[in-house]
C-alpha positions as CSV (number, residue, x, y, z in Angstrom):
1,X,-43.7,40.7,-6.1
2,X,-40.6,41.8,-4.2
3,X,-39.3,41.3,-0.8
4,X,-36.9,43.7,1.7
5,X,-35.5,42.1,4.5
6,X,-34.8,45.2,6.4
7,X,-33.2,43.0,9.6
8,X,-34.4,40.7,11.0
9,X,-37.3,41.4,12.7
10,X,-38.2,43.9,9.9
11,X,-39.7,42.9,6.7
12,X,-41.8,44.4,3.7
13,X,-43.6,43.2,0.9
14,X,-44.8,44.7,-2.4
15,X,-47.4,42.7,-4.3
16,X,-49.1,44.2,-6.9
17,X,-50.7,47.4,-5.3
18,X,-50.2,46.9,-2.1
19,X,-47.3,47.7,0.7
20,X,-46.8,44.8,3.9
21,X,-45.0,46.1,6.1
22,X,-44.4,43.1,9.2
23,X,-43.1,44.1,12.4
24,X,-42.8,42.3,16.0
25,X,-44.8,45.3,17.2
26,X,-47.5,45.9,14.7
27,X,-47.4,42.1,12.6
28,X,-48.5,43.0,9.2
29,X,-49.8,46.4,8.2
30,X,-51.2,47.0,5.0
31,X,-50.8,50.2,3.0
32,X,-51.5,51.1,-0.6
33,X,-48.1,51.4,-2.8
34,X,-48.8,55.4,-2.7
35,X,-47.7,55.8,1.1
36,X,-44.4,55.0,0.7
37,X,-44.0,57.6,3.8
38,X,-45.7,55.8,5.9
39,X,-44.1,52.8,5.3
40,X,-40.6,54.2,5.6
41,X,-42.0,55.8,8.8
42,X,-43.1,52.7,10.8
43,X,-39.4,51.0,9.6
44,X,-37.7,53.4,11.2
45,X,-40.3,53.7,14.5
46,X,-40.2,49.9,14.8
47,X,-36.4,50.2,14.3
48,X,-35.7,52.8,16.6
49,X,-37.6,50.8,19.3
50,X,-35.5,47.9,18.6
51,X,-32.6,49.2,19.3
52,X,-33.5,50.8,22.7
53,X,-34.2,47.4,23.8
């Protein structure tokens, strides 16, 4: 199990096979550890909309 604390309103998860990726926009969104894209993807959407706030 690991944890990223991106900032603070960003944070992901890796337990066993699986990606969490927890967002104020989305909450948690699961992905399997092979979309790494993805996840990478909806940090940097969800970051990019924090900061045009």
């Amino acid at each position: 199990m690991a944890v990223l604390s991106v900032r603070a309103a960003i944070t992901v998860w890796v337990r066993s096979s699986t990606i969490s990726l927890i967002t104020p926009l989305t909450g948690t969104v699961r992905y399997p550890l092979v979309d790494v894209a993805d996840v990478v993807e909806g940090i940097v959407r969800c970051n990019e909309d924090l900061d045009a706030c």
